[in-house]
C-alpha positions in Angstrom: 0.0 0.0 0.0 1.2 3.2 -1.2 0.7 5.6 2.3 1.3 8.7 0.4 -1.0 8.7 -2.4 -3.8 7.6 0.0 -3.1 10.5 2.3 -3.0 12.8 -0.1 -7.3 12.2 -1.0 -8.0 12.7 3.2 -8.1 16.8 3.6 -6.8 17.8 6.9 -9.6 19.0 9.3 -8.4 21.8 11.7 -8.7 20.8 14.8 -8.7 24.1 17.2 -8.4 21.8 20.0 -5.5 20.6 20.0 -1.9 20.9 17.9 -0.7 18.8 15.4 1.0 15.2 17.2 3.8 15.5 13.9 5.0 18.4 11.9 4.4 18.3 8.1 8.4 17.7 7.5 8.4 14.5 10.2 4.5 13.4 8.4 6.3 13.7 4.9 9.8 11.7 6.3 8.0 8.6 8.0 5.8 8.4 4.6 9.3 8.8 2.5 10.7 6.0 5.2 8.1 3.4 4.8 7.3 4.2 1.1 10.8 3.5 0.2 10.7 0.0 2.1 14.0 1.1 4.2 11.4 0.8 7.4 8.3 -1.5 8.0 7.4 -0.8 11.5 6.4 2.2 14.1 10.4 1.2 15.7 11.9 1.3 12.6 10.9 4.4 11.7 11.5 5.9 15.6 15.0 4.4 15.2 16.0 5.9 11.8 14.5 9.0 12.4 16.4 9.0 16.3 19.8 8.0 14.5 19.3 10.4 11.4 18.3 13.6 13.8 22.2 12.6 16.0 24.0 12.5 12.5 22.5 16.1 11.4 23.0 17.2 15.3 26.6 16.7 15.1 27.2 17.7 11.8 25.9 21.1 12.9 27.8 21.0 16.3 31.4 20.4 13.5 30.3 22.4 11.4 29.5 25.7 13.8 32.5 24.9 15.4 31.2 24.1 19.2 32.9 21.0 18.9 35.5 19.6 17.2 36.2 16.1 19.2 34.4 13.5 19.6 34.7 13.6 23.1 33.8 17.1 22.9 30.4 15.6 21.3 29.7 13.0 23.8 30.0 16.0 26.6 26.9 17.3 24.7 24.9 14.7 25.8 23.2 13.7 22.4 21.3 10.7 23.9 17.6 12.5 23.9 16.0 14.2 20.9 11.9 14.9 20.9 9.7 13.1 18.5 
């Protein structure tokens, strides 16, 4: 089943209740994720999207200069992201 072609025919309902439980960008990277057949499963996903969001975390941390050891990352404490 192709997720993101079946989403695409449901039209969001605003909800003034309550917030959104996913951003549009997470929404659109689980459906990329599962379309792609790279994940099958709720953990799957959680885990690539947990391991993708360290990679781009310390990419930035190299790249803006606030670290530049990996020791120096592990002092940041990269071990909890939201989702």
């Amino acid at each position: 089943m192709n997720i993101a072609h079946s989403t695409e025919m449901i039209e969001d309902l605003k909800r003034s209740d309550r917030p959104r439980i996913l951003t549009q960008e997470k929404e659109e990277r689980i459906i990329e994720l599962i379309n792609s057949g790279e994940c099958e499963t709720a953990t799957e996903v959680h885990s690539t999207i947990l391991t993708q969001e360290k990679e781009e975390r310390i990419i930035e941390l190299i790249n803006s200069g606030e670290c530049e050891t990996a020791t120096e990352i592990a002092k940041m404490r990269l071990r909890s992201f939201d989702f």
